[in-house]
N, C-alpha and C positions, 0 to 999 in steps of 0.2 A: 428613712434613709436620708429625707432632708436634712433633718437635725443633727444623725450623724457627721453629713460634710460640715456643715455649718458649724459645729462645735469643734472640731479638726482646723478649721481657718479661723475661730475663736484662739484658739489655744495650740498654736502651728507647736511650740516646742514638744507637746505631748505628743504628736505626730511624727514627728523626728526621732524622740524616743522610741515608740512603737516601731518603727522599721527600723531603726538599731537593734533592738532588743528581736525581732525579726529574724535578721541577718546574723544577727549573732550565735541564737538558736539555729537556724540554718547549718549555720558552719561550724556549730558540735555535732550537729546530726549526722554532717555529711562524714568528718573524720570518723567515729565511732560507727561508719558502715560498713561490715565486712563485703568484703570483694574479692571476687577470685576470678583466675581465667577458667579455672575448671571447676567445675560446681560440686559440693562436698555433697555425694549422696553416697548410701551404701549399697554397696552390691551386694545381694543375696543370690551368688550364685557361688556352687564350689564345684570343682574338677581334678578326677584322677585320672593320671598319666600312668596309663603298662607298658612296658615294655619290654618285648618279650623276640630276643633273636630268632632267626631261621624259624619264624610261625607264619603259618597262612593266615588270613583274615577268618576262616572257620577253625581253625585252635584258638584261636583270641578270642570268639565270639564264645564260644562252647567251654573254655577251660578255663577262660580266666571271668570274660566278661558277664556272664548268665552266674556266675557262682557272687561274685560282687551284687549285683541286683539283688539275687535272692535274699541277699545281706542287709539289703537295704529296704527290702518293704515294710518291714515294723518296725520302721525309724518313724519319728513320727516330726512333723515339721518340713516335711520333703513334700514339694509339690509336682514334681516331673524329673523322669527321671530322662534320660536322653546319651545313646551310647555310638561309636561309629570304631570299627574295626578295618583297622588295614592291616598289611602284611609290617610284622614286626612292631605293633605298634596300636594302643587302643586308647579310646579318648572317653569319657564319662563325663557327662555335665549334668551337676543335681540343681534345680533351683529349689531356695527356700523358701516358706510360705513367709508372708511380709509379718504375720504377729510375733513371730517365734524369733529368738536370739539366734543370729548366724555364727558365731562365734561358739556354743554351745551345739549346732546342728553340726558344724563342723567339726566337734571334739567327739561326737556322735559317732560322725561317718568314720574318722580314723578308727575308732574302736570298732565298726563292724567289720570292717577291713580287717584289722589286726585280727580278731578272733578264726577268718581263715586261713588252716593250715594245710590246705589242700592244691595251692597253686604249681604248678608244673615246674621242675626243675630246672633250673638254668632261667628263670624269668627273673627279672632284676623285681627288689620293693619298688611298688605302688607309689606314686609321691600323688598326694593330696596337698592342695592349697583350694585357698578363696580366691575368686578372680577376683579382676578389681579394674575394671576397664573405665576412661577418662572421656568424659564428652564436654562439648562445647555447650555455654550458653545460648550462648545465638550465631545462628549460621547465614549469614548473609550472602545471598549468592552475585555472583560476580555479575554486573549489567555492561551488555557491549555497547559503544554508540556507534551507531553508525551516521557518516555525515557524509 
């Protein structure tokens, strides 16, 4: 460690260089860093929306929502399946399992969907999509002073 300073106060210009060439690497690194407020992950979760006028939450659970499930268990790539029924109105949230393509599990579930043709009359289609919900990096919570 000695010899290093000492050759550095030997040869000050090469030391000058060195934290140029530092700094300069520095500030390509720092440009060329992607940065977001919202961090680029993917959601592997998908949801269908029924909708279904003048139904109780037991015709939504029984007619539409139990015939959808049944549709869905020899899909394969689905981790949980998760379903909530209200009046006029039912919600389905599949999560997909993290190795499988969610994009492909979701061309999946439309097709199981689409194959029934047994939903209740007057129910409006099914709309399927991918969530796709946005989180913070870091959440700093607010500190009161008190004085």
């Amino acid at each position: 460690m000695k010899s290093l300073i000492q050759y550095f106060i030997r040869y000050s210009i090469n030391a000058n260089v060195l934290v140029f060439l530092v700094f300069i690497f520095g500030w390509f690194g720092l440009k060329s860093m992607k940065t977001t407020f919202f961090p680029v992950n993917e959601d592997r979760n998908a949801t269908i929306q029924i909708t279904y006028p003048g139904a109780s939450p037991e015709e939504m659970e029984e007619g539409v929502v139990l015939k959808i499930e049944d549709n869905l268990k020899g899909l394969s790539g689905i981790d949980r399946v998760t379903s909530k029924s209200s009046e006029n109105f039912a919600t389905i949230q599949i999560e997909v399992l993290k190795h499988y393509d969610s994009d492909r599990v979701l061309a999946d579930i439309k097709n199981a969907v689409d194959r029934i043709n047994s939903f209740p009359v007057g129910m409006e289609p099914p709309v399927i999509f991918k969530t796709e919900g946005l989180t913070f990096v870091v959440d700093l919570p607010s500190v009161a002073i008190l004085i």
